[in-house]
N, C-alpha and C positions, 0 to 999 in steps of 0.2 A: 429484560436483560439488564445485566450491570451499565450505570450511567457512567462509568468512569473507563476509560480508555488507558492502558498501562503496556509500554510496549518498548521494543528494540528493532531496529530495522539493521541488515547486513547484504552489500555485497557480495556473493561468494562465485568462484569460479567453478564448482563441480557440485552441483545441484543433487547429482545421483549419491553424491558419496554421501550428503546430510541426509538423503532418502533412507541410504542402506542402513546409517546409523541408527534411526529411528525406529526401523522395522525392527535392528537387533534386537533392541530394548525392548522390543513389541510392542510400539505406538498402535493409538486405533485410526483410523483414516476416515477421515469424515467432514468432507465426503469426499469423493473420488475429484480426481482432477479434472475440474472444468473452464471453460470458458467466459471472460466476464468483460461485459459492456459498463463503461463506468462516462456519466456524463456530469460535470462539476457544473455548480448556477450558483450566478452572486448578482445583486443590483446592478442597475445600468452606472451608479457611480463608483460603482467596487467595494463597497461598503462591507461584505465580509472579509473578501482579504485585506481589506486596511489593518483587520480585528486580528486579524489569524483566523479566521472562522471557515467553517467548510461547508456545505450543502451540497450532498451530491446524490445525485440516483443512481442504480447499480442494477443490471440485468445479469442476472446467472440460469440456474435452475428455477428461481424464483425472482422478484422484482421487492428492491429496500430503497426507503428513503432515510439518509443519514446527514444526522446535524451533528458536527465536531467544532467546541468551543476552542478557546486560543490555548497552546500546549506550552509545559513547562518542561525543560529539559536537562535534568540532573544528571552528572554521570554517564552519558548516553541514554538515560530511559527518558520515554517520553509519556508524560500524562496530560490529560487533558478530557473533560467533558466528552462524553458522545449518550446522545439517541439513536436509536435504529427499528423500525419495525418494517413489518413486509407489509407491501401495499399490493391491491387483487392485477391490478394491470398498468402495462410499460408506459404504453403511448398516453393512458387516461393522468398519469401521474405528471408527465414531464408536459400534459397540456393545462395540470392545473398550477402548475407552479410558473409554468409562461404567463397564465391570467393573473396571477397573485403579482403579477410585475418582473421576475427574476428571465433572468436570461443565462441563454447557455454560453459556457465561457470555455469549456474545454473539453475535450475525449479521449479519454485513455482505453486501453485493453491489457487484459495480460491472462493466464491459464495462471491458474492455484487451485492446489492442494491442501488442505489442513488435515492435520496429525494431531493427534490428542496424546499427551504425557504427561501425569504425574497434575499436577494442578496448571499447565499449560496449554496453550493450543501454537502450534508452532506451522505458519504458514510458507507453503515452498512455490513464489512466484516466475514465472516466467515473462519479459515484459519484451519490446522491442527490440531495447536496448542490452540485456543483461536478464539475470539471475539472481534474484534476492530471496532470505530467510527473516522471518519477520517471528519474534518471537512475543508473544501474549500472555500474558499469570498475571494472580493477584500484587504482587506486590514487586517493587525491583531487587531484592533478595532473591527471590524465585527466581525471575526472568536470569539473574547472574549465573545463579546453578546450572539453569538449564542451558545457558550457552555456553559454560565450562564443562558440561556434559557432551557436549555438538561440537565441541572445540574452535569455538567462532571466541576469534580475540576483539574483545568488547570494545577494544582502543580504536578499533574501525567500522564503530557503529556508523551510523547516521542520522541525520539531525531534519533534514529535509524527507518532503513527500517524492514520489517519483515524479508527480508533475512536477515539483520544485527541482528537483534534479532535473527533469530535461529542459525546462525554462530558463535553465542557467547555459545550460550548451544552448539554446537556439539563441539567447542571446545574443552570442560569442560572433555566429553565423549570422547573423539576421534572417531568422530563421522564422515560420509560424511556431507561436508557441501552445496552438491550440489543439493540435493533432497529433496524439502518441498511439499509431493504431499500426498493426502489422504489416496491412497494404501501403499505408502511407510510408513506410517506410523501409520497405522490400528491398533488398539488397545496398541498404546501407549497412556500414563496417564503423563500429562506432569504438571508438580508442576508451579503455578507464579513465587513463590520466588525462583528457579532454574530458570527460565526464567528471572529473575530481572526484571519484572514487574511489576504494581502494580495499581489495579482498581481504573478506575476515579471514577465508577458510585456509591458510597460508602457516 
């Protein structure tokens, strides 16, 4: 796969309405909306987030190991380094990378969709906390189009991961900031503007 990561992340409040737009156009879907286990590993002394760096395992349909070097952020796009390949098993992967020394640092979840358009892949995630559209192309020209097509106003991209977004609210609370999972977080009601967010789709 392409080593280079190029991308847009957005808040939006109506998830179905970016769905419905996409279909208009007849986006392809691929694949269907699932379920994903995401567990982040860095050295015992932090050593990749000092970097910006990412290591993280990922269970869906299949099981990926992904390495994202430190991102540069022009304009709202964000690029940066990545590896990805699929690896044959969940437990066998996240036990070799505990022996290689790394530890697990965090766990998110969230349900996504990916859409295929035009030279894009345009991801429709669901996380704990909110609703975000994650837009991917080759170059930040593309990605512009394509969110002036989706009518997501780019002035309220995002600059942060969602772990970096919810790390910033547990902060605030003193809060663990190592659990962004649906159970762990059942019946919380969580505010944008405490999140310092702010809807693209408006």
């Amino acid at each position: 796969m392409n080593d280079q990561e190029i991308e847009v992340k957005f808040f939006v409040r109506d998830l179905k309405r970016i769905e419905a737009g996409l279909l208009e156009r007849k986006a392809r879907l691929i694949p269907a909306r699932v379920f994903e286990r995401n567990l982040r590993y860095d050295l015992p002394d932090g050593g990749l987030r000092a970097k910006g760096e990412v290591l993280r395992l990922r269970q869906d349909t299949e099981s990926h190991l992904t390495f994202k070097g430190a991102s540069q952020i022009v304009k709202g796009i964000i690029t940066r380094p990545e590896l990805e390949f699929t690896v044959g098993d969940f437990e066998s992967a996240r036990k070799f990378l505990e022996a290689l020394g790394y530890r697990q640092v965090a766990v998110y979840e969230k349900y996504r969709a990916v859409y295929e358009l035009g030279d894009c892949h345009i991801m429709l995630d669901e996380l704990p906390y909110g609703d975000f559209t994650e837009i991917e192309g080759p170059d930040s020209e593309t990605i512009r189009k394509m969110a002036d097509l989706l009518n997501l106003n780019m002035n309220a991209s995002l600059a942060d991961s969602y772990l970096g977004i919810f790390d910033r609210y547990c902060r605030k609370r003193d809060w663990s900031q190592s659990i962004l999972t649906f159970d762990a977080l059942r019946g919380v009601v969580f505010d944008p503007v405490e999140l310092d967010i702010h809807p693209a789709d408006q």
